[in-house]
Biopython code that builds the backbone (N, CA, C, O; Angstrom):
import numpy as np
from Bio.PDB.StructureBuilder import StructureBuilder

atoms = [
    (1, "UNK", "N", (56.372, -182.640, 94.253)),
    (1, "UNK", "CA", (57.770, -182.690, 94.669)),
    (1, "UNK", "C", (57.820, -182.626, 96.193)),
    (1, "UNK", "O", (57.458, -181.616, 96.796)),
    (2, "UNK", "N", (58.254, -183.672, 96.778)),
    (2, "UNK", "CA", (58.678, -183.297, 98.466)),
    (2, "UNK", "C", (59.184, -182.171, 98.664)),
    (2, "UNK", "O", (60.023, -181.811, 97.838)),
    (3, "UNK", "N", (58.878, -181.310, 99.726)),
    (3, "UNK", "CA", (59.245, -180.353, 100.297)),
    (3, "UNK", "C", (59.243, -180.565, 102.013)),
    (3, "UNK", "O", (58.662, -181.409, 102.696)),
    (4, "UNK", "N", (59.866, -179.782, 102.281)),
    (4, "UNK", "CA", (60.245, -180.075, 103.941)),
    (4, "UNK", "C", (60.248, -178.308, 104.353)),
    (4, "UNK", "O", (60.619, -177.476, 103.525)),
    (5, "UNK", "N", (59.966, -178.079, 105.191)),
    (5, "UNK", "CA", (60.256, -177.086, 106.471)),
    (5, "UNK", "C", (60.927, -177.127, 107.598)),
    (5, "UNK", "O", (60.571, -177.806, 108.561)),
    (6, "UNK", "N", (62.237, -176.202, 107.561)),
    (6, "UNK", "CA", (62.760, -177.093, 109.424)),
    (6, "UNK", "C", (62.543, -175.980, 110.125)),
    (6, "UNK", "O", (62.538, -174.893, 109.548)),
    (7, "UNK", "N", (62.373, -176.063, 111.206)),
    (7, "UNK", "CA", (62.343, -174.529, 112.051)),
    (7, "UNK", "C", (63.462, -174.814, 112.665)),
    (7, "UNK", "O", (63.522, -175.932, 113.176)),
    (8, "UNK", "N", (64.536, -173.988, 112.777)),
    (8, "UNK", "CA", (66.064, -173.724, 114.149)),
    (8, "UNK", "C", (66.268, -173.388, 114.961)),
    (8, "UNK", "O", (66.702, -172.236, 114.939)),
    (9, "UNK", "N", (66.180, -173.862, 115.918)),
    (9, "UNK", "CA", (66.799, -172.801, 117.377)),
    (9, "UNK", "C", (68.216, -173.205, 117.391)),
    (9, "UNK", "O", (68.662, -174.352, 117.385)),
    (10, "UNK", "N", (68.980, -171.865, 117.415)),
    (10, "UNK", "CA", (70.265, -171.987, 117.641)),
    (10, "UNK", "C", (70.728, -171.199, 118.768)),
    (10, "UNK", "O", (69.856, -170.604, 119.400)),
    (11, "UNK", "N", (72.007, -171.076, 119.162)),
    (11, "UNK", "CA", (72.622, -170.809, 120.093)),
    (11, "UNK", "C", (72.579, -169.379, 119.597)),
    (11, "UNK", "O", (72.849, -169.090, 118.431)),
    (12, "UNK", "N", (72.138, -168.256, 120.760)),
    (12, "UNK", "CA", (72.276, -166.582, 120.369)),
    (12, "UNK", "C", (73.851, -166.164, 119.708)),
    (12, "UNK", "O", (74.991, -166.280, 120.156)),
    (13, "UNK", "N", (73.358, -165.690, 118.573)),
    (13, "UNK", "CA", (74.069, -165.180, 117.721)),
    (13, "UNK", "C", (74.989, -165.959, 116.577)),
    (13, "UNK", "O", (75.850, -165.467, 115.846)),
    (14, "UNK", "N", (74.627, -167.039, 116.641)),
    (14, "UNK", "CA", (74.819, -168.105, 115.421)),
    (14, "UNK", "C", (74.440, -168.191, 114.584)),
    (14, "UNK", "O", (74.944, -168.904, 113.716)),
    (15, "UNK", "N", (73.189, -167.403, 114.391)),
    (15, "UNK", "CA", (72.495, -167.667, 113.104)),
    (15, "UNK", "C", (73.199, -167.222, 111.440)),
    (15, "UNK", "O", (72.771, -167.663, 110.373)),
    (16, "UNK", "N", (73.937, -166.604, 111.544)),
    (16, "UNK", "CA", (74.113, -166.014, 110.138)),
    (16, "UNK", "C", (75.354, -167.031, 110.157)),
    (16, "UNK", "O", (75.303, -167.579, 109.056)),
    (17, "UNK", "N", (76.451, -167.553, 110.876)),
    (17, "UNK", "CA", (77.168, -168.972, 110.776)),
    (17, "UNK", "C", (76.400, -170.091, 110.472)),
    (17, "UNK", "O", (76.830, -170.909, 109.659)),
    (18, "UNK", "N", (75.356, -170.233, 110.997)),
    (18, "UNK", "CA", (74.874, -171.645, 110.710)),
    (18, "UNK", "C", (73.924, -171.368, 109.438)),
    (18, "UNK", "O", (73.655, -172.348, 108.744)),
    (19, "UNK", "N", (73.435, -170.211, 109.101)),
    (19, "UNK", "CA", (72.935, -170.186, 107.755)),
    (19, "UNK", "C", (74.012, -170.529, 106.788)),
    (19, "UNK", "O", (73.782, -171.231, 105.804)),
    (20, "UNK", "N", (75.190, -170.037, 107.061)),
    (20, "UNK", "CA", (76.109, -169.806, 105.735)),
    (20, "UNK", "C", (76.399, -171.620, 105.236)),
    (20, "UNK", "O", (76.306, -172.115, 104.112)),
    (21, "UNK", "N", (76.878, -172.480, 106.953)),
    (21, "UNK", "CA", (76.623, -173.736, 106.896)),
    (21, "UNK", "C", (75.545, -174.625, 106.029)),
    (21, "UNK", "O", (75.751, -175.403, 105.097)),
    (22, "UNK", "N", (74.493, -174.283, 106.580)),
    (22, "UNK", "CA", (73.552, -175.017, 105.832)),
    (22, "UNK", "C", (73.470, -174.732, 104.068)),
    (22, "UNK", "O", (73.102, -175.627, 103.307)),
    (23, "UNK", "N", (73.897, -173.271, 103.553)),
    (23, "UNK", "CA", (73.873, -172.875, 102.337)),
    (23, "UNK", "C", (74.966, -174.005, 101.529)),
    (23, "UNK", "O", (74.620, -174.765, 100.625)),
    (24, "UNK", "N", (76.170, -173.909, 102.032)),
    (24, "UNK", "CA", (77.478, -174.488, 101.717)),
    (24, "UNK", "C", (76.848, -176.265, 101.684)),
    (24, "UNK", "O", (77.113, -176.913, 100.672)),
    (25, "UNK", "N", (76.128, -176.872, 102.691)),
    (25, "UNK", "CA", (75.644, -178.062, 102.689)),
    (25, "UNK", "C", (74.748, -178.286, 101.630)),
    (25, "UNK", "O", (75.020, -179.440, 101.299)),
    (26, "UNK", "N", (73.902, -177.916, 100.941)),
    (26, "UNK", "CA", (72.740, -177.744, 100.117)),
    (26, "UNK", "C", (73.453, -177.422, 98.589)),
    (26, "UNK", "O", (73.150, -178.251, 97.731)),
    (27, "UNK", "N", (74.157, -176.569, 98.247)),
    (27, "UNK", "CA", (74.555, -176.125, 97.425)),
    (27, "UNK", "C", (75.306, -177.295, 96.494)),
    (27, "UNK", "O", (75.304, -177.306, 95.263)),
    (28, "UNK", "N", (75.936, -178.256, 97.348)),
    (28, "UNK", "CA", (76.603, -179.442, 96.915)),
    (28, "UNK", "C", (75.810, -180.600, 96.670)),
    (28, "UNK", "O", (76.235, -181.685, 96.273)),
    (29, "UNK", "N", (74.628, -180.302, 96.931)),
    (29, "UNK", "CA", (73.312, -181.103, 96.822)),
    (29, "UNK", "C", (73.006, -181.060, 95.103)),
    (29, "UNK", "O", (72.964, -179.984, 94.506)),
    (30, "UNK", "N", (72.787, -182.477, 94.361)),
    (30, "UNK", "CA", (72.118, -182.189, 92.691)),
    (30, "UNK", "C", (70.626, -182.515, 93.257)),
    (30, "UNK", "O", (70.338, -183.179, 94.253)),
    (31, "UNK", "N", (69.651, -181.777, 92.222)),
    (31, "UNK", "CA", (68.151, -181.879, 92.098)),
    (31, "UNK", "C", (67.532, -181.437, 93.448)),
    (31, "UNK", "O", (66.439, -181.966, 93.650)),
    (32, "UNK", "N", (68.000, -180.517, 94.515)),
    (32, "UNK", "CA", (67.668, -179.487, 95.535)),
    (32, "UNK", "C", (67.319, -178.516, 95.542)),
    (32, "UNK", "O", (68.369, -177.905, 95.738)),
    (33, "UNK", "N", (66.323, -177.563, 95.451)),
    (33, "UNK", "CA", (66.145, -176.312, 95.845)),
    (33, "UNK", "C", (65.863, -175.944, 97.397)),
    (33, "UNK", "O", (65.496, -176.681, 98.312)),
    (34, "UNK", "N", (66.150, -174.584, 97.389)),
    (34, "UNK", "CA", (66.132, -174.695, 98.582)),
    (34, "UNK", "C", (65.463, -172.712, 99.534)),
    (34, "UNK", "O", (64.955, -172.020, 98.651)),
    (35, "UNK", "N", (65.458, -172.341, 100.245)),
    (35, "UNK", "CA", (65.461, -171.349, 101.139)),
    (35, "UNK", "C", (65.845, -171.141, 102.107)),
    (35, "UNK", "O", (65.679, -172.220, 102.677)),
    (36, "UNK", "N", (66.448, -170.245, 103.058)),
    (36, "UNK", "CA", (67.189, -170.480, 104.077)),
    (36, "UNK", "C", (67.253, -168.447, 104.638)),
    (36, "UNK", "O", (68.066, -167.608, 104.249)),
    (37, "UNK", "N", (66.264, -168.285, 105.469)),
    (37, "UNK", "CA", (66.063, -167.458, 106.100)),
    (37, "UNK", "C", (66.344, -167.538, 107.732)),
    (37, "UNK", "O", (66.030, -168.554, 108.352)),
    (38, "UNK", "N", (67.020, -166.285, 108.455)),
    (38, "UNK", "CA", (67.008, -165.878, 109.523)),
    (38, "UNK", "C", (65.899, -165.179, 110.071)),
    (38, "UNK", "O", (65.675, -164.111, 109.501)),
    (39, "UNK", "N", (64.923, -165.551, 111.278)),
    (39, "UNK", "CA", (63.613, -165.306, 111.242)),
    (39, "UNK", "C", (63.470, -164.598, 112.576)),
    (39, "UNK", "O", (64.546, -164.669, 113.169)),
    (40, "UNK", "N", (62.341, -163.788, 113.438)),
    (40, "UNK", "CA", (62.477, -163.470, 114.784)),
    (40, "UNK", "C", (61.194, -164.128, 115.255)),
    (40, "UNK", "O", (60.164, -164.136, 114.581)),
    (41, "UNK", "N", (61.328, -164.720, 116.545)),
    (41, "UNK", "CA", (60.080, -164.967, 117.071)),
    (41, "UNK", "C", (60.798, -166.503, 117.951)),
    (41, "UNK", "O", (61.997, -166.596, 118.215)),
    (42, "UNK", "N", (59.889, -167.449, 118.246)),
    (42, "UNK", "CA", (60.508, -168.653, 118.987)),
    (42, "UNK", "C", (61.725, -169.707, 118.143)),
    (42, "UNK", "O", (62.554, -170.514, 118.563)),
    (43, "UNK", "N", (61.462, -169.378, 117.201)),
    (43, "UNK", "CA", (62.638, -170.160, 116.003)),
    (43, "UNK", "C", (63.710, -169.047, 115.895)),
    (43, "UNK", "O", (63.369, -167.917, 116.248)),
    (44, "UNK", "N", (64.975, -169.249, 115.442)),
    (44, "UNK", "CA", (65.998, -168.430, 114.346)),
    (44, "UNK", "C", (65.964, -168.415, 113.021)),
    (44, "UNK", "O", (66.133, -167.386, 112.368)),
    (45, "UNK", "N", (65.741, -169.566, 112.518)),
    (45, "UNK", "CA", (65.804, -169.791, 111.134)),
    (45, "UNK", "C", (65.255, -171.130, 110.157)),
    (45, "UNK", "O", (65.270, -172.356, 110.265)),
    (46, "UNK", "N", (64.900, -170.396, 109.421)),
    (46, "UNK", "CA", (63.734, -171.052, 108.618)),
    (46, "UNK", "C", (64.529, -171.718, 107.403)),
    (46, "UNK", "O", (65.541, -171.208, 106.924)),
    (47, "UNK", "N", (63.912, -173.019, 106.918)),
    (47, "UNK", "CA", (64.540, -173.907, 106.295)),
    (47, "UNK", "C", (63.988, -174.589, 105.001)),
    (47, "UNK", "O", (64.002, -175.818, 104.929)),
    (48, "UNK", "N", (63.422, -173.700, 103.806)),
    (48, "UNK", "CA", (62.685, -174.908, 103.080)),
    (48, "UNK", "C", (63.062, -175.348, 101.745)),
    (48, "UNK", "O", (63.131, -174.695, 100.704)),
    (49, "UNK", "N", (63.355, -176.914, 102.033)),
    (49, "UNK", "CA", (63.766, -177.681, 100.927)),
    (49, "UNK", "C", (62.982, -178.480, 100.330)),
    (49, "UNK", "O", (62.025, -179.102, 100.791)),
    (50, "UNK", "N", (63.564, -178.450, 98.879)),
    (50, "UNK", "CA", (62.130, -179.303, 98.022)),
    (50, "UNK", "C", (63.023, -180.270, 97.086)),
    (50, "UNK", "O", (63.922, -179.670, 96.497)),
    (51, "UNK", "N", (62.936, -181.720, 96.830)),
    (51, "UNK", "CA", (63.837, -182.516, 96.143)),
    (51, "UNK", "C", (62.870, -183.423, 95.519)),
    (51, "UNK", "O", (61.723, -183.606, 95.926)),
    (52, "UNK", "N", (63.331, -183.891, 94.661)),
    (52, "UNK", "CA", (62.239, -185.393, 93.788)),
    (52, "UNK", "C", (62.576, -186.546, 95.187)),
    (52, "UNK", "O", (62.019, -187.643, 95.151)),
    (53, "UNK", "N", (63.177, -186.322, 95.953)),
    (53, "UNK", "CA", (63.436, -187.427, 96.953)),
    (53, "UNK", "C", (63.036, -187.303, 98.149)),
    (53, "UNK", "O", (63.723, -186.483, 98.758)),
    (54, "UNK", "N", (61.988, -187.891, 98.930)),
    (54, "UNK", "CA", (61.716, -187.732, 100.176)),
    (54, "UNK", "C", (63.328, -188.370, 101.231)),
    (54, "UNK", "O", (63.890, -187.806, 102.169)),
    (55, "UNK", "N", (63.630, -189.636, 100.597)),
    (55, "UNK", "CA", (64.784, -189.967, 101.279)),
    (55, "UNK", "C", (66.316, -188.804, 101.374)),
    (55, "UNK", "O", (67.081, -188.642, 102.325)),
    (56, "UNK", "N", (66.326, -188.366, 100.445)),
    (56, "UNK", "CA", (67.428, -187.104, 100.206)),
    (56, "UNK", "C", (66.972, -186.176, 101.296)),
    (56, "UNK", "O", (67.823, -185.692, 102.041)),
    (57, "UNK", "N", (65.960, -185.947, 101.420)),
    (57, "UNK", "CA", (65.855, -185.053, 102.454)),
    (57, "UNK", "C", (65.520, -185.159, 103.915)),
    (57, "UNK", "O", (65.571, -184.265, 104.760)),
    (58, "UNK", "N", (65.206, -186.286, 104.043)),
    (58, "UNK", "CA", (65.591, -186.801, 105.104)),
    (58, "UNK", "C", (66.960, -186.861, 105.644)),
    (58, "UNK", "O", (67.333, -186.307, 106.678)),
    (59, "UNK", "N", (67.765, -187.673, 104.755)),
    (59, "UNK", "CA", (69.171, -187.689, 104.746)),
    (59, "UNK", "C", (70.035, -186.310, 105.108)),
    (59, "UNK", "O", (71.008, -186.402, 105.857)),
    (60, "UNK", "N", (69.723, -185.306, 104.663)),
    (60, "UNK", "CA", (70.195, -183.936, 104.705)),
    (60, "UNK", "C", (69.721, -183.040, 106.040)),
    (60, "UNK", "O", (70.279, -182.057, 106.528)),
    (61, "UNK", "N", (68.563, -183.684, 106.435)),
    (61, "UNK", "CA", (68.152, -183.114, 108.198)),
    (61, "UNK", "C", (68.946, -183.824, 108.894)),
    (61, "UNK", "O", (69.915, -183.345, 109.484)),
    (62, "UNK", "N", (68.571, -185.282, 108.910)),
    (62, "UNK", "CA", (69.374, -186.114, 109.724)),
    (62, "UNK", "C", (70.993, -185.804, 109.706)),
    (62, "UNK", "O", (71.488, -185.301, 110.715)),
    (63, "UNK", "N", (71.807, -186.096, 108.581)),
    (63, "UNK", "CA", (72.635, -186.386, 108.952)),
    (63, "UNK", "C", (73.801, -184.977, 108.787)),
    (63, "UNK", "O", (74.994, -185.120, 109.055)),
    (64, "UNK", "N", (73.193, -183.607, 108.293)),
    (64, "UNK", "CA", (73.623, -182.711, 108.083)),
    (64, "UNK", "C", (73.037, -181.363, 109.008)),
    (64, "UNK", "O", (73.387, -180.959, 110.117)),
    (65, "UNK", "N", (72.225, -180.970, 108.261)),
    (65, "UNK", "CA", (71.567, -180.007, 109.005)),
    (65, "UNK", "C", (71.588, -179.935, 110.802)),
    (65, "UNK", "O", (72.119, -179.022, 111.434)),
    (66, "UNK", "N", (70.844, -181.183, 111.444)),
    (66, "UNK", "CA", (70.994, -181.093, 112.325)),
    (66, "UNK", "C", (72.207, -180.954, 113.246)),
    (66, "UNK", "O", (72.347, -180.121, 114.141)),
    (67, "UNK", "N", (73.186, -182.057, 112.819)),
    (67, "UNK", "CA", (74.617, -182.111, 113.246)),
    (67, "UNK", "C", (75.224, -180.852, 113.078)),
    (67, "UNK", "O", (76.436, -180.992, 113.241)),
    (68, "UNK", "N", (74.815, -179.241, 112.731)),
    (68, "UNK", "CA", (75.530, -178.296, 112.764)),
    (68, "UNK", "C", (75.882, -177.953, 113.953)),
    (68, "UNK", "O", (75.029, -178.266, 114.783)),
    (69, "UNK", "N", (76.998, -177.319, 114.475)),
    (69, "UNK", "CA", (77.312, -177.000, 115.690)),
    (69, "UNK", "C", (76.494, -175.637, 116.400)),
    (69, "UNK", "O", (77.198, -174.780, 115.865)),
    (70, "UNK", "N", (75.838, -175.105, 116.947)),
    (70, "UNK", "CA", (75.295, -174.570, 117.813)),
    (70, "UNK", "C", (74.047, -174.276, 117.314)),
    (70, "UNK", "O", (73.518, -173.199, 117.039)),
    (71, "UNK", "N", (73.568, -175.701, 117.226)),
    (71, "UNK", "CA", (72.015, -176.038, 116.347)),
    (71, "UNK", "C", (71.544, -176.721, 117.915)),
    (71, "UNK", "O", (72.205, -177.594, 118.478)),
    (72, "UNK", "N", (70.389, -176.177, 118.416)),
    (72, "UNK", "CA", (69.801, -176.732, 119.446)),
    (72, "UNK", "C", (69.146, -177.875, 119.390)),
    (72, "UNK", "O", (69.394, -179.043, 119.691)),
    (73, "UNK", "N", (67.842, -177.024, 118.733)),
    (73, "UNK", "CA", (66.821, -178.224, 118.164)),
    (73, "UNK", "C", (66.349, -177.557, 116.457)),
    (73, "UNK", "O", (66.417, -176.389, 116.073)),
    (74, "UNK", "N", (65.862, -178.826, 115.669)),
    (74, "UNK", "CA", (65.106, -178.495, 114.817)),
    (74, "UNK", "C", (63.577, -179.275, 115.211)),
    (74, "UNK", "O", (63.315, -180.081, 116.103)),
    (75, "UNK", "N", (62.589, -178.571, 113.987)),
    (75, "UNK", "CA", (61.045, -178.698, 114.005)),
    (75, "UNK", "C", (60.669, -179.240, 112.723)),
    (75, "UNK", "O", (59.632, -178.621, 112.486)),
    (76, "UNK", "N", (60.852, -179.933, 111.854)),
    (76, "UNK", "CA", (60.601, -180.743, 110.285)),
    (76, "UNK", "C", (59.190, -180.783, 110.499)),
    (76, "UNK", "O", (58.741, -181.502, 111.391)),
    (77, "UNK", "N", (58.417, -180.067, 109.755)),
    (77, "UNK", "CA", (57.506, -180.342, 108.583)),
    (77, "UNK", "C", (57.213, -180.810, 107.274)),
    (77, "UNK", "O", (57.147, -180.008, 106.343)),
    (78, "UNK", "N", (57.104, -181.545, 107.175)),
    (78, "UNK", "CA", (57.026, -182.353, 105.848)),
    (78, "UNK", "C", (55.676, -181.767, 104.894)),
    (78, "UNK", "O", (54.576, -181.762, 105.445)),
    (79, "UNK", "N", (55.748, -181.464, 104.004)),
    (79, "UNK", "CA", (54.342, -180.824, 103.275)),
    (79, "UNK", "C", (53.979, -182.086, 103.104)),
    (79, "UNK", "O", (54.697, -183.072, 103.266)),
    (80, "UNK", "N", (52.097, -182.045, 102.551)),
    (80, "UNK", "CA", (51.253, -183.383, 102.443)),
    (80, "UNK", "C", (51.181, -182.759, 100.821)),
    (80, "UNK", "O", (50.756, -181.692, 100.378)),
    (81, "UNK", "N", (51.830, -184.002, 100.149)),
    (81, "UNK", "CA", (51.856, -183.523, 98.564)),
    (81, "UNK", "C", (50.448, -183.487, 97.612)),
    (81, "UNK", "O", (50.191, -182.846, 96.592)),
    (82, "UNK", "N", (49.563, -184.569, 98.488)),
    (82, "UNK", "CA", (48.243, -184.546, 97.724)),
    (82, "UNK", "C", (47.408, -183.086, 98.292)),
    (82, "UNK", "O", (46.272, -182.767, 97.942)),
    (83, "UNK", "N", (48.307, -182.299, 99.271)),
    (83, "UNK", "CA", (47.500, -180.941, 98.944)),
    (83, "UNK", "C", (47.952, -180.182, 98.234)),
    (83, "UNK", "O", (48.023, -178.984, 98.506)),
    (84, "UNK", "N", (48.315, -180.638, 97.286)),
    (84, "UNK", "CA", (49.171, -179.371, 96.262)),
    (84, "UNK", "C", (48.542, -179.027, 95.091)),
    (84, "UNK", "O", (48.765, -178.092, 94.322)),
    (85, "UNK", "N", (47.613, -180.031, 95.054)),
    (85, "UNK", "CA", (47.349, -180.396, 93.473)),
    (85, "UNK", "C", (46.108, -179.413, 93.608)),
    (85, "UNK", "O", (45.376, -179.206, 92.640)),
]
sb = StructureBuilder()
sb.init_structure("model")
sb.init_model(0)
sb.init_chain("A")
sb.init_seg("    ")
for serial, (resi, resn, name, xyz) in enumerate(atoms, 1):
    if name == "N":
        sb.init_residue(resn, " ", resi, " ")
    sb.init_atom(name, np.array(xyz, "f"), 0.0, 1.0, " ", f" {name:<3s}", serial, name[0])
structure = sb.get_structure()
């Protein structure tokens, strides 16, 4: 199953807004699971989604996730699925 990792830098003290965002975005998502942690260190918050669709989740960084408002940058990791097995 595709899975993705995003790492967040957001604007200080956004994080528990832009978590609630991304929850509310995902949630309306069919065949998504997901995680969504506030983290300390060079990131804010940690992001990992897993879908039967590599394109769905693409779609959902691109045109969601990132576009949140006091979202700096994200970091996408894509897992390599033939190491799973």
């Amino acid at each position: 199953m595709p899975t993705t990792y995003i790492l967040i830098n957001s604007d200080l003290g956004s994080d528990v807004e832009i978590i609630k965002k991304i929850k509310e975005i995902l949630d309306k998502e069919k065949d998504v699971q997901y995680e969504v942690q506030g983290v300390y260190g060079v990131y804010d918050i940690i992001v990992k989604i897993s879908s039967n669709s590599m394109e769905k989740l693409r779609g959902i960084i691109t045109n969601n996730i990132r576009k949140i408002d006091k979202v700096y940058s994200t970091l996408t990791m894509m897992v390599i699925e033939e190491q799973e097995k």
